[in-house]
FIKOLBA-757573 format. One record per atom (N, C-alpha, C, O): residue number from 0; residue in three letters; atom name; x, y, z. Coordinates in steps of 0.05 Angstrom, whole numbers, plus 5000, padded with zeros to 4 digits. Atoms other than C-alpha are relative to their C-alpha. Layout:
% residues N
+-----+-----+----+------+------+------+
!   k !   r !  a !    u !    v !    w !
+-----+-----+----+------+------+------+
! NUM ! ALA ! CA !    X !    Y !    Z !
...
+-----+-----+----+------+------+------+
This chain:
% residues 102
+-----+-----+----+------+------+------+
!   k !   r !  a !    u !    v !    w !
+-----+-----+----+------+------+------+
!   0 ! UNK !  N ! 5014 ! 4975 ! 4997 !
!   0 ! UNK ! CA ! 2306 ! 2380 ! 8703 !
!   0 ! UNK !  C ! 5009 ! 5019 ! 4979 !
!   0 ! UNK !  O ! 5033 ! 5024 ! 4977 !
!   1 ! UNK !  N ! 4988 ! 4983 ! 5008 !
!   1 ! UNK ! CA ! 2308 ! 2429 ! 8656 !
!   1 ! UNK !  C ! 5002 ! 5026 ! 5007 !
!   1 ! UNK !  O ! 4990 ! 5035 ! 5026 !
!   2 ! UNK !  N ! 4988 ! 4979 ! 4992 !
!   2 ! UNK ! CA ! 2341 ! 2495 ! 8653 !
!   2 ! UNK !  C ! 4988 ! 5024 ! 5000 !
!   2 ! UNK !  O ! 5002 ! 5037 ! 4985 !
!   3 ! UNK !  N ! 5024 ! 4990 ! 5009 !
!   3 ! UNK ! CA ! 2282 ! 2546 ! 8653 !
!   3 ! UNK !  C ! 5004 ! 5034 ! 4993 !
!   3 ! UNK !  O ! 4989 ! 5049 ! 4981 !
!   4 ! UNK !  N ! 4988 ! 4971 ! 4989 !
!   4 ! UNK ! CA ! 2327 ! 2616 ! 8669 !
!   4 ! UNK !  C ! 5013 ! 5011 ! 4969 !
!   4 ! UNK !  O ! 5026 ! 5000 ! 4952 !
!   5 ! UNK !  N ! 4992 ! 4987 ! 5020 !
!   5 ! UNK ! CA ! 2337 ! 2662 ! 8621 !
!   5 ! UNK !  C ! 5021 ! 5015 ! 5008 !
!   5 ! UNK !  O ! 5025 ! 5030 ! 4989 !
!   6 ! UNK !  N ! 4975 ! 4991 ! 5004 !
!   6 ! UNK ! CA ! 2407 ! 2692 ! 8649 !
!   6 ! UNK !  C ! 5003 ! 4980 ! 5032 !
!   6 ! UNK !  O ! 4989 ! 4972 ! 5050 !
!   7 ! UNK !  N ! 4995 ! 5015 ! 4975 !
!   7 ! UNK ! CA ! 2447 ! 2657 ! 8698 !
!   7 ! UNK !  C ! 5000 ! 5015 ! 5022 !
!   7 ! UNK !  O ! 4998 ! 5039 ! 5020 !
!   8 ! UNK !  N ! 4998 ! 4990 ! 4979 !
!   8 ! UNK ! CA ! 2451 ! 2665 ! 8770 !
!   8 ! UNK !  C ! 5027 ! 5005 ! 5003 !
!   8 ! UNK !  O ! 5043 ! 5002 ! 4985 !
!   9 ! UNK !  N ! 4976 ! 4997 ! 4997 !
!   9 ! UNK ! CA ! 2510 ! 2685 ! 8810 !
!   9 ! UNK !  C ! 5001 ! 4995 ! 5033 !
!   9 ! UNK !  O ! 4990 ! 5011 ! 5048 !
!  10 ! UNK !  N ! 4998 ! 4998 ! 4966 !
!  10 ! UNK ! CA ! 2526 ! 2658 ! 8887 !
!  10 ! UNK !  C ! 5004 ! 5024 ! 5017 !
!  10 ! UNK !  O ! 5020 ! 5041 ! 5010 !
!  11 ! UNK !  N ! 5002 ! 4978 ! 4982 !
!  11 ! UNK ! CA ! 2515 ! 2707 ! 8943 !
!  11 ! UNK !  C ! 4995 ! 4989 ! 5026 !
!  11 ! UNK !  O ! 4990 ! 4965 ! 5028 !
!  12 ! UNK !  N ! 5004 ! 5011 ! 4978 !
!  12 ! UNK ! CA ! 2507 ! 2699 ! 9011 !
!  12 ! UNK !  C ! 4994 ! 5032 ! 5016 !
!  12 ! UNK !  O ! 5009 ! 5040 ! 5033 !
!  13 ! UNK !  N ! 5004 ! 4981 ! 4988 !
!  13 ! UNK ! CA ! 2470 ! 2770 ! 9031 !
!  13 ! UNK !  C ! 4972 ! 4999 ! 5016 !
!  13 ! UNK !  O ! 4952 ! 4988 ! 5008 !
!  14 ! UNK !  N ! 5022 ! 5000 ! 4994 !
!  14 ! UNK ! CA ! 2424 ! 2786 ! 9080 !
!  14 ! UNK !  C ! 4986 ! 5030 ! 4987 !
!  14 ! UNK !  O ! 5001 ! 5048 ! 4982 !
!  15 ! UNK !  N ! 5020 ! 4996 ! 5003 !
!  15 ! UNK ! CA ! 2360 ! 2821 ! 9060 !
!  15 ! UNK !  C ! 4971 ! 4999 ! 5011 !
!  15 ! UNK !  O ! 4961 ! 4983 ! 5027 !
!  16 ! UNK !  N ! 5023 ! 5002 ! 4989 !
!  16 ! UNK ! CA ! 2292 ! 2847 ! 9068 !
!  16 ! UNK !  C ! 4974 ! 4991 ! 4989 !
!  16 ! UNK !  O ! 4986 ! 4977 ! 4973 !
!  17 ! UNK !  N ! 5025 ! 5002 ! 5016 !
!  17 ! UNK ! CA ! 2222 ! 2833 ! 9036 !
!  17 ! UNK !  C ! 4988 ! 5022 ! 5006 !
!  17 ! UNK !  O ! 4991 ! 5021 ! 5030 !
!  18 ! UNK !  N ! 5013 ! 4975 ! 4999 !
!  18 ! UNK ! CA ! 2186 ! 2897 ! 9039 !
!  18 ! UNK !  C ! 4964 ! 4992 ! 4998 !
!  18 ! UNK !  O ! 4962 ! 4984 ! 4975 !
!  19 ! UNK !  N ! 5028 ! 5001 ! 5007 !
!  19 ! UNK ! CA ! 2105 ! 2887 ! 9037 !
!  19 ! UNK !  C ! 4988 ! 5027 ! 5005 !
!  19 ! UNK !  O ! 4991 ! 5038 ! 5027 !
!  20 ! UNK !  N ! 5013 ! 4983 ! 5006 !
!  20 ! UNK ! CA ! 2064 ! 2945 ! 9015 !
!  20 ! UNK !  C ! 4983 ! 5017 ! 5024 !
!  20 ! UNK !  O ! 4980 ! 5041 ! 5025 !
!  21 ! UNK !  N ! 5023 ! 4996 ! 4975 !
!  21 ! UNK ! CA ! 2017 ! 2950 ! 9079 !
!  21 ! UNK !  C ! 5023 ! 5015 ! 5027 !
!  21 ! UNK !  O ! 5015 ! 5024 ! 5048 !
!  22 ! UNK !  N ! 4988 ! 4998 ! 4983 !
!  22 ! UNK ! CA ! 2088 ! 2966 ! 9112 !
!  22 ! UNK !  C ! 5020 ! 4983 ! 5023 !
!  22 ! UNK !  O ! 5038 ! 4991 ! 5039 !
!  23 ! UNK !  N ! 4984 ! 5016 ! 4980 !
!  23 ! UNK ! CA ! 2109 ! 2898 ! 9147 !
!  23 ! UNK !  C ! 5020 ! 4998 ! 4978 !
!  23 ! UNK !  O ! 5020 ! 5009 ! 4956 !
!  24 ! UNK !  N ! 4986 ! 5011 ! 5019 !
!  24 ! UNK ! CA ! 2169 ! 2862 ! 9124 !
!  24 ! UNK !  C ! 5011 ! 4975 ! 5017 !
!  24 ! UNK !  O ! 5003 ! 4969 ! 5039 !
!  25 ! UNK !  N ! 4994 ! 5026 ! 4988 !
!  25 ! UNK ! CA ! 2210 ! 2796 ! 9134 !
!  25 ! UNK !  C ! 5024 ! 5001 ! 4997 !
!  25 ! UNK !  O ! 5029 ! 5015 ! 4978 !
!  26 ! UNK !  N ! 4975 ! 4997 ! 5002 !
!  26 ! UNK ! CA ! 2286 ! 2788 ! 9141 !
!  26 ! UNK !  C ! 5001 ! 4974 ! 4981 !
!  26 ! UNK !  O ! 4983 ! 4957 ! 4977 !
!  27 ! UNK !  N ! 5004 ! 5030 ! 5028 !
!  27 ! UNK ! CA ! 2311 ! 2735 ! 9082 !
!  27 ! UNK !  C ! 5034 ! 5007 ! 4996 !
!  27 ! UNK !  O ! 5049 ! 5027 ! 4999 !
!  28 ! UNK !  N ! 4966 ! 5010 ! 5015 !
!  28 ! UNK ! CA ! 2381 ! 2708 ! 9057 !
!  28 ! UNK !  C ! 5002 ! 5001 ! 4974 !
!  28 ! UNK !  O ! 4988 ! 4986 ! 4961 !
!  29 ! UNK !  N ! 5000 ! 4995 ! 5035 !
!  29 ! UNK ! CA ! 2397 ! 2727 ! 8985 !
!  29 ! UNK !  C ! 5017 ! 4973 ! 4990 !
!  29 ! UNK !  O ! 5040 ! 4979 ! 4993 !
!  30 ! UNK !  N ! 4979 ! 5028 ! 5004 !
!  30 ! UNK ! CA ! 2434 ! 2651 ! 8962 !
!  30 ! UNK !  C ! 5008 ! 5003 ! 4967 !
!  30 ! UNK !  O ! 5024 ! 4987 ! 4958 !
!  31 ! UNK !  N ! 4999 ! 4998 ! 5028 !
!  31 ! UNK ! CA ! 2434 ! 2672 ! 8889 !
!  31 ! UNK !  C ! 4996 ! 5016 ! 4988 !
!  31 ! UNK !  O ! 4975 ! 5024 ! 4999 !
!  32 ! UNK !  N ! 5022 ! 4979 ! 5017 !
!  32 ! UNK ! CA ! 2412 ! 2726 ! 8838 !
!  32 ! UNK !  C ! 5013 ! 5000 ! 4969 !
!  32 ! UNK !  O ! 5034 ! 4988 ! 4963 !
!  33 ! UNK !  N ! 4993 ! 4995 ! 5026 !
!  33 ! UNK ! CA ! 2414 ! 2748 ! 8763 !
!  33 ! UNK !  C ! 4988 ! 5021 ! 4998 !
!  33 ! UNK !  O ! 4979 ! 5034 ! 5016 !
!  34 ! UNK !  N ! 5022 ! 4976 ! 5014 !
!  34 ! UNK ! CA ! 2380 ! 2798 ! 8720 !
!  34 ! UNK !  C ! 4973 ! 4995 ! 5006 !
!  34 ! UNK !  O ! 4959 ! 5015 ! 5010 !
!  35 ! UNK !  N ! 5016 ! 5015 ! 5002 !
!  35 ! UNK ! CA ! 2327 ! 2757 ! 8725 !
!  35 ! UNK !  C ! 4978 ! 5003 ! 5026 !
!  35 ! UNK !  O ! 4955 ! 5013 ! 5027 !
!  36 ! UNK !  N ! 5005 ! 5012 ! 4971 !
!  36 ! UNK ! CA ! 2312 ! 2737 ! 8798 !
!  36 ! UNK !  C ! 5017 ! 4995 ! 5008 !
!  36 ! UNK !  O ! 5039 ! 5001 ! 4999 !
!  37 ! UNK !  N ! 4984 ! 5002 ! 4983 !
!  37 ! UNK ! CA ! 2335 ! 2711 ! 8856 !
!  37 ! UNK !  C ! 4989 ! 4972 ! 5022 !
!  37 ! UNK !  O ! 4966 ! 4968 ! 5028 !
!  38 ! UNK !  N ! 5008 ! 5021 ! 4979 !
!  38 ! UNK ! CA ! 2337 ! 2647 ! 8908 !
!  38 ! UNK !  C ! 5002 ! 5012 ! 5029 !
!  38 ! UNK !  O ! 5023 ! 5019 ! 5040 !
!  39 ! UNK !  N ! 4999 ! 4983 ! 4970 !
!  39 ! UNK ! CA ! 2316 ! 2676 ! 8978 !
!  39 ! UNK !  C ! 5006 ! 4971 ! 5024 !
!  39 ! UNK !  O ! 5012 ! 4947 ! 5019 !
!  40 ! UNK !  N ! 5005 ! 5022 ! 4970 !
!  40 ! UNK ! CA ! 2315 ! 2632 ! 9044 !
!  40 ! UNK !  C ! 4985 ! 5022 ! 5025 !
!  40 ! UNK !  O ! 4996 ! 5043 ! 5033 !
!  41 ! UNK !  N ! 5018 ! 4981 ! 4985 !
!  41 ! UNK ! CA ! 2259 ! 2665 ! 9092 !
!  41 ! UNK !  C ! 4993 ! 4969 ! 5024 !
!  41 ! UNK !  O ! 4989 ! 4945 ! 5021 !
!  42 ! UNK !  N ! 5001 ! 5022 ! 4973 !
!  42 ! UNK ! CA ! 2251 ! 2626 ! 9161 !
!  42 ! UNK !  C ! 4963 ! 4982 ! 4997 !
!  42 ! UNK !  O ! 4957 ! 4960 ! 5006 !
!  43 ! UNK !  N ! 5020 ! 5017 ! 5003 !
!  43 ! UNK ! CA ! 2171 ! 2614 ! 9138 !
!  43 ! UNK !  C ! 4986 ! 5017 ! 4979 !
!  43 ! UNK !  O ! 4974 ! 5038 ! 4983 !
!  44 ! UNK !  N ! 5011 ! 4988 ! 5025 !
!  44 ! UNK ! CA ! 2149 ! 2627 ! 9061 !
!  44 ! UNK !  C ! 4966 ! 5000 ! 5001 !
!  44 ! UNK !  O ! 4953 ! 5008 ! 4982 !
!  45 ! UNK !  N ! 5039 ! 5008 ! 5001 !
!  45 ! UNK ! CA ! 2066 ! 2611 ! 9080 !
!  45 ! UNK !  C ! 4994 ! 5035 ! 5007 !
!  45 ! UNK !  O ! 5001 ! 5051 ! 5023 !
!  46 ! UNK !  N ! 5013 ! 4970 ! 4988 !
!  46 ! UNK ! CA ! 2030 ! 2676 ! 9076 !
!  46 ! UNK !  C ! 5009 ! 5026 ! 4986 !
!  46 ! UNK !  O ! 4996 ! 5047 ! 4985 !
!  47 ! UNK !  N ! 5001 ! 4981 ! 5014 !
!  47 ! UNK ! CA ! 2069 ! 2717 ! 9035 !
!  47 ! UNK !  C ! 4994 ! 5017 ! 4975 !
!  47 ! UNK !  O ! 4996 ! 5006 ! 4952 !
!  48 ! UNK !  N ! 5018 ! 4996 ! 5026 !
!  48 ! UNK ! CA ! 2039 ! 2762 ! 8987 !
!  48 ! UNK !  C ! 5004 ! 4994 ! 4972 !
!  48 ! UNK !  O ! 5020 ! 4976 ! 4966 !
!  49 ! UNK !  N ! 4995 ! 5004 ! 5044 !
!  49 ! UNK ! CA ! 2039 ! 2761 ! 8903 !
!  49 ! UNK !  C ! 5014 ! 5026 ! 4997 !
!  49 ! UNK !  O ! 5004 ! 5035 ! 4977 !
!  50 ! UNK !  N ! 4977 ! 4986 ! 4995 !
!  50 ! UNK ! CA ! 2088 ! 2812 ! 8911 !
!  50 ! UNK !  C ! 5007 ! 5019 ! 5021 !
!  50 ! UNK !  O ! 4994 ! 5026 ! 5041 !
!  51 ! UNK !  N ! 4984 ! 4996 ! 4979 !
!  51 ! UNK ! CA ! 2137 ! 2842 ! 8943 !
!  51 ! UNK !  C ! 5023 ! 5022 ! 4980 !
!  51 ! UNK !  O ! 5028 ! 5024 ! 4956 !
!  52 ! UNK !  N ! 4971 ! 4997 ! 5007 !
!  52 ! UNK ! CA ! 2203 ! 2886 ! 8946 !
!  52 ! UNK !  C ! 5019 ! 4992 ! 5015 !
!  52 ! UNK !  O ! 5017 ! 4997 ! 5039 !
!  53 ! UNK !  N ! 4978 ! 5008 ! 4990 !
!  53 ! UNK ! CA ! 2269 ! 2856 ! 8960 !
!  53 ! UNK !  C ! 5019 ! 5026 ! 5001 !
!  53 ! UNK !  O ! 5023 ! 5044 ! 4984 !
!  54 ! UNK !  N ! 4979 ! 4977 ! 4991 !
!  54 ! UNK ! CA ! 2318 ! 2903 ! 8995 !
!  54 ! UNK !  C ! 5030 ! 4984 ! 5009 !
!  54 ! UNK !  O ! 5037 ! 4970 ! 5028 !
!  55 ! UNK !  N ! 4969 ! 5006 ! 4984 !
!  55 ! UNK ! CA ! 2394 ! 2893 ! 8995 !
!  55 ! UNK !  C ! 5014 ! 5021 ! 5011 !
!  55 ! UNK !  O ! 5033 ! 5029 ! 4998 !
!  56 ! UNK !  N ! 4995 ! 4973 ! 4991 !
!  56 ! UNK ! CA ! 2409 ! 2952 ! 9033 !
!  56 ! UNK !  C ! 5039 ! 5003 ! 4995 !
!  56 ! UNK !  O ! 5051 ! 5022 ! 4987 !
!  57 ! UNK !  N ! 4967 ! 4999 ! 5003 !
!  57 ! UNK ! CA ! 2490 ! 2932 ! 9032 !
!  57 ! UNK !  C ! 5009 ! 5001 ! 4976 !
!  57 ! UNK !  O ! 5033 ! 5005 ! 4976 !
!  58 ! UNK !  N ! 4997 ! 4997 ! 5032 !
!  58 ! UNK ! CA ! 2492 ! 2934 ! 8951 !
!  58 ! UNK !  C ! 4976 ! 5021 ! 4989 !
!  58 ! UNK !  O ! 4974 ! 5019 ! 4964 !
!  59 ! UNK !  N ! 5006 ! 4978 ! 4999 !
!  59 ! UNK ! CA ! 2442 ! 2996 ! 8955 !
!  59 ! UNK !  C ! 4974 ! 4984 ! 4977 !
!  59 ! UNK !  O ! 4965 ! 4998 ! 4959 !
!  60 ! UNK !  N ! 5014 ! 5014 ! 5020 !
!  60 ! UNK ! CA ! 2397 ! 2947 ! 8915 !
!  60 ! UNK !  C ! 4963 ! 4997 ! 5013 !
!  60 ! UNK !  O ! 4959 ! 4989 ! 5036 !
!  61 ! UNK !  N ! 5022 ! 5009 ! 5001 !
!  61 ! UNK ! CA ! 2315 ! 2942 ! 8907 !
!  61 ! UNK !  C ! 4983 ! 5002 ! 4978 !
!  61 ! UNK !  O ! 4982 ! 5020 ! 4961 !
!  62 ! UNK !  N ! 5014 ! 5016 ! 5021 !
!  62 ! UNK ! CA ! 2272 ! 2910 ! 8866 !
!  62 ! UNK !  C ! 4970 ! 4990 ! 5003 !
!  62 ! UNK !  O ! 4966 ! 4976 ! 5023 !
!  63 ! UNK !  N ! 5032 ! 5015 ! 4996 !
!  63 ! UNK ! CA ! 2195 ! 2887 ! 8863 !
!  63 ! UNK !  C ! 4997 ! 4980 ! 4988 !
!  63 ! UNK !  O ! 5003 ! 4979 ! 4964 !
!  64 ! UNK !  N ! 4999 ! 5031 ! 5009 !
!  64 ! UNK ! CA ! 2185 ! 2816 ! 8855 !
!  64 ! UNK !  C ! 4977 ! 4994 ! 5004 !
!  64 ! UNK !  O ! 4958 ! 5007 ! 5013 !
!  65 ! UNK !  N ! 5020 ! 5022 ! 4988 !
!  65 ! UNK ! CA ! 2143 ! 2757 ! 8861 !
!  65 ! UNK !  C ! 5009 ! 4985 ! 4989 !
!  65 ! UNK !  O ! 5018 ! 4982 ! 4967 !
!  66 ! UNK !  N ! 5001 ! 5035 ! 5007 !
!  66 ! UNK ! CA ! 2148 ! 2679 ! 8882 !
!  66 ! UNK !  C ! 4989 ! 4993 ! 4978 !
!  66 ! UNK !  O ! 4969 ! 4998 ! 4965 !
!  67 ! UNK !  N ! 5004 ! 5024 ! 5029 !
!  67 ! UNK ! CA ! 2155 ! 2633 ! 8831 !
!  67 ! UNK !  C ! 4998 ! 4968 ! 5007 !
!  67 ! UNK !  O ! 4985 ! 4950 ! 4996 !
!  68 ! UNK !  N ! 5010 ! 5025 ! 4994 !
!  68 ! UNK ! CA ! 2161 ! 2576 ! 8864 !
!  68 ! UNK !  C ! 5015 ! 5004 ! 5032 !
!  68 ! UNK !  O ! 5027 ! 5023 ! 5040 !
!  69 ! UNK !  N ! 4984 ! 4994 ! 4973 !
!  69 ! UNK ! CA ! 2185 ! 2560 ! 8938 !
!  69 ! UNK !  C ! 4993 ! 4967 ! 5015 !
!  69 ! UNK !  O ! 4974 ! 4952 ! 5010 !
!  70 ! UNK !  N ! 4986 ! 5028 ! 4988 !
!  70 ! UNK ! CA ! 2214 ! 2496 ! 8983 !
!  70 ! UNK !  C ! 5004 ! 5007 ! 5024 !
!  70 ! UNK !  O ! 5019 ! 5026 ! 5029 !
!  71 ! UNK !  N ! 4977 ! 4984 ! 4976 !
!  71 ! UNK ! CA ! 2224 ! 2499 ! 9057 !
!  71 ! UNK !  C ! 4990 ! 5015 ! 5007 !
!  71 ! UNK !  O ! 4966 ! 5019 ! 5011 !
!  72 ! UNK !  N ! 4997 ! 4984 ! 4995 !
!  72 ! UNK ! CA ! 2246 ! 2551 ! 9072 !
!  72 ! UNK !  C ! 5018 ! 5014 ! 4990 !
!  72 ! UNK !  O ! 5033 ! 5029 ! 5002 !
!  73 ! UNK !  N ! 4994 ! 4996 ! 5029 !
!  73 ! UNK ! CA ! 2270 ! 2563 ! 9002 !
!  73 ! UNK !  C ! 4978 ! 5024 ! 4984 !
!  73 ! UNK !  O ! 4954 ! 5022 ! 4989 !
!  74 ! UNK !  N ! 5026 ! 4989 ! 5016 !
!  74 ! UNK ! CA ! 2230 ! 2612 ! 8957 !
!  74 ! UNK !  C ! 5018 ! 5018 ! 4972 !
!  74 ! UNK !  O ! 5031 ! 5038 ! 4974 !
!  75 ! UNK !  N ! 4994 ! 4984 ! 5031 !
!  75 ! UNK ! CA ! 2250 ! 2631 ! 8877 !
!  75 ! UNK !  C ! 4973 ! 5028 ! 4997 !
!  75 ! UNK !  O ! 4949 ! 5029 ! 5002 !
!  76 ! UNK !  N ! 5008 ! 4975 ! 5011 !
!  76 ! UNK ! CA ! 2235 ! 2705 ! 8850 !
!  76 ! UNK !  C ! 5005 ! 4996 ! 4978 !
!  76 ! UNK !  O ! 5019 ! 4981 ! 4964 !
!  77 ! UNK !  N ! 4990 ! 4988 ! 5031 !
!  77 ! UNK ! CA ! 2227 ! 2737 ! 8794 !
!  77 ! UNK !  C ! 5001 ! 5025 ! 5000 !
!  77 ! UNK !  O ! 4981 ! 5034 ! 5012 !
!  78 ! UNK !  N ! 5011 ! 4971 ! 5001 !
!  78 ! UNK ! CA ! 2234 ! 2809 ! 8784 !
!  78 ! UNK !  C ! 4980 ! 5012 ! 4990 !
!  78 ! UNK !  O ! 4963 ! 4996 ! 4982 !
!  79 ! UNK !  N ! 5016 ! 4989 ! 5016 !
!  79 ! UNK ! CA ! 2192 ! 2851 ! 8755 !
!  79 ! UNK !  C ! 5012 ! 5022 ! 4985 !
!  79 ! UNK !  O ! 5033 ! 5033 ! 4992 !
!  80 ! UNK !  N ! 4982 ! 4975 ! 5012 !
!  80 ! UNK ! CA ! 2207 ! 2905 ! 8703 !
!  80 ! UNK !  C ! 5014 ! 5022 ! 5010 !
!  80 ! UNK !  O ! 5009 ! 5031 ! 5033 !
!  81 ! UNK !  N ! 4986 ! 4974 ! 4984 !
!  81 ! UNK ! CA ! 2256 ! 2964 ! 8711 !
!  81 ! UNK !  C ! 5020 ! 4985 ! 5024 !
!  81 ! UNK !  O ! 5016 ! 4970 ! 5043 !
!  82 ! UNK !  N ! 4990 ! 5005 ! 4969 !
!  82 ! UNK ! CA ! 2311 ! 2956 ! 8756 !
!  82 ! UNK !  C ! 5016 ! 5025 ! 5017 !
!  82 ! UNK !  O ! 5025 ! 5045 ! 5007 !
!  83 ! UNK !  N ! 5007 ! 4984 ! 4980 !
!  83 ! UNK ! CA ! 2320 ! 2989 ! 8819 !
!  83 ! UNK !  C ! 5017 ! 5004 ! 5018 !
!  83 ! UNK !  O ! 5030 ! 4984 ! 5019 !
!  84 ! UNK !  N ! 4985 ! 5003 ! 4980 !
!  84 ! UNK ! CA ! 2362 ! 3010 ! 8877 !
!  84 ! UNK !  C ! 4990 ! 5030 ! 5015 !
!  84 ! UNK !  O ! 4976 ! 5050 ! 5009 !
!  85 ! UNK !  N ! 5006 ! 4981 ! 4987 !
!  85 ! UNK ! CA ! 2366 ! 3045 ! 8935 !
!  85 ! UNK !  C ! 5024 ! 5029 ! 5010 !
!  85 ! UNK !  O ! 5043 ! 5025 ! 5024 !
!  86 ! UNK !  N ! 4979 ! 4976 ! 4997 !
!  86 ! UNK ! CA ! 2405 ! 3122 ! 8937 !
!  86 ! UNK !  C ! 5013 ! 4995 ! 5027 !
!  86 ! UNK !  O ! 5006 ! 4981 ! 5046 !
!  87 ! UNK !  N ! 4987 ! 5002 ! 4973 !
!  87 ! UNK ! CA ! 2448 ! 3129 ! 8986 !
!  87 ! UNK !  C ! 5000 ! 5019 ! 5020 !
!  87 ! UNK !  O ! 5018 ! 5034 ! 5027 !
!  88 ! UNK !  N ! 5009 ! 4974 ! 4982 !
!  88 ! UNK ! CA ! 2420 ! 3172 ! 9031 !
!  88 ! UNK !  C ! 4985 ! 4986 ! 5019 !
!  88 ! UNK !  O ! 4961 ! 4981 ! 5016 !
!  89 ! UNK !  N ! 5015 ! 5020 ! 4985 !
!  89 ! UNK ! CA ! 2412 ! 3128 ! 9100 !
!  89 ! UNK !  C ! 4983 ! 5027 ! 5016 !
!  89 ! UNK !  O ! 4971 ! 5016 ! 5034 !
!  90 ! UNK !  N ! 5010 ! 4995 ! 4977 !
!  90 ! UNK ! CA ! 2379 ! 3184 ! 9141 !
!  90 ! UNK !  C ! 4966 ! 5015 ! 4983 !
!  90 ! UNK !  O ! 4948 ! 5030 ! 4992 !
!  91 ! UNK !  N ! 5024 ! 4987 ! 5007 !
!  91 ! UNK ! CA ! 2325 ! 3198 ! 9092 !
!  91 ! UNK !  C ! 4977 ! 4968 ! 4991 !
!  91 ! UNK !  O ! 4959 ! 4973 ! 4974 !
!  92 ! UNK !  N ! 5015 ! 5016 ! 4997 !
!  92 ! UNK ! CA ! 2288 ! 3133 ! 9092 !
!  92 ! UNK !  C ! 5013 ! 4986 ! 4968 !
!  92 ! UNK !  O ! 5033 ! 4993 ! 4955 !
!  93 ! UNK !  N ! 4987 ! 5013 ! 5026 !
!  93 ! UNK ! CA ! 2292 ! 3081 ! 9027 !
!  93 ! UNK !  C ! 4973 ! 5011 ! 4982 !
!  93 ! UNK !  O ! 4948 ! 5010 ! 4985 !
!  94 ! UNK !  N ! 5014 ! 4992 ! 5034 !
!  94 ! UNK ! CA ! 2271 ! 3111 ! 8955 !
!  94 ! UNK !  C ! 5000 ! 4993 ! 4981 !
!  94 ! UNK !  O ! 5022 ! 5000 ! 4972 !
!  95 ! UNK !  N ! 4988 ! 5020 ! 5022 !
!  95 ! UNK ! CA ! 2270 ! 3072 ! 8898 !
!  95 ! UNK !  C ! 5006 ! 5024 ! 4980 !
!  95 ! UNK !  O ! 4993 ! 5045 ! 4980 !
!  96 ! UNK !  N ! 4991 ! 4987 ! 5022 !
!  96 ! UNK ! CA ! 2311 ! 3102 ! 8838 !
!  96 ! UNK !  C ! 5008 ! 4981 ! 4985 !
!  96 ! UNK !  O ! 5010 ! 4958 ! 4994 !
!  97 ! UNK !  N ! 4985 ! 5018 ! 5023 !
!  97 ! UNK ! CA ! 2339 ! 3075 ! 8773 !
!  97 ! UNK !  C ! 5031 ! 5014 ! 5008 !
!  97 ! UNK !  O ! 5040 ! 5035 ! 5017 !
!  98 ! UNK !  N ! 4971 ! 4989 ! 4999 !
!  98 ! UNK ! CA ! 2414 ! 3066 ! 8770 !
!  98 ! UNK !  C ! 5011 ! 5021 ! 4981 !
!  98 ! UNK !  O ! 5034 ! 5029 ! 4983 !
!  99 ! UNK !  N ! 4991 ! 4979 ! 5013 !
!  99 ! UNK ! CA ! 2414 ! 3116 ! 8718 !
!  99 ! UNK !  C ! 4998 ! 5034 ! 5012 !
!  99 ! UNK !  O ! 5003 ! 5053 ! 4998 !
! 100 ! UNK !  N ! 5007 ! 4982 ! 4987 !
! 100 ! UNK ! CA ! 2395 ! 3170 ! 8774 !
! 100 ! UNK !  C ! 5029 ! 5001 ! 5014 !
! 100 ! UNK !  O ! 5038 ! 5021 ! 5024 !
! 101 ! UNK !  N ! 4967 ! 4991 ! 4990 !
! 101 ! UNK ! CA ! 2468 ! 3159 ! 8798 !
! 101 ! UNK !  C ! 5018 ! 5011 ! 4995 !
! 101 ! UNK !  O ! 5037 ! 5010 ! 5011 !
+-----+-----+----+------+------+------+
């Protein structure tokens, strides 16, 4: 197989959310990430949209993605431009900022 990633990953073991636009969302296991993307684990990948945002609320982290490929109950990201997190301000809901807003 070859190596297709343009920066490596790095092991993680966080939970996470998927965010969808309309307001639902899905709980998910973060198993990996880079600059790049990220390897999720979601209990059933059928159905979800052409994108999404991933929320790591415990590393103040979010990002807008979309599947790239997915296994299982496996599913590869990719990001999309800009990256993103969330301020730390739990009683005012989640806002996306750049980390240069810190």
């Amino acid at each position: 197989m070859t190596e297709k990633r343009t920066s490596p990953r790095h092991r993680v073991l966080k939970r996470g959310t998927l965010a969808f636009g309309g307001g639902g969302s899905v709980d998910c296991m973060v198993r990996n990430i880079s600059s790049g993307g990220a390897r999720l684990e979601v209990a059933n990948p059928l159905g979800l949209p052409r994108s999404f945002t991933l929320v790591i609320e415990s590393d103040q982290f979010v990002r807008r993605c979309r599947p790239v490929w997915s296994s299982d109950i496996r599913i590869g990201v990719a990001f999309d431009e800009g990256l993103r997190r969330v301020p730390a301000r739990p009683t005012s809901g989640i806002r996306v900022g750049t980390f240069n807003d810190c």
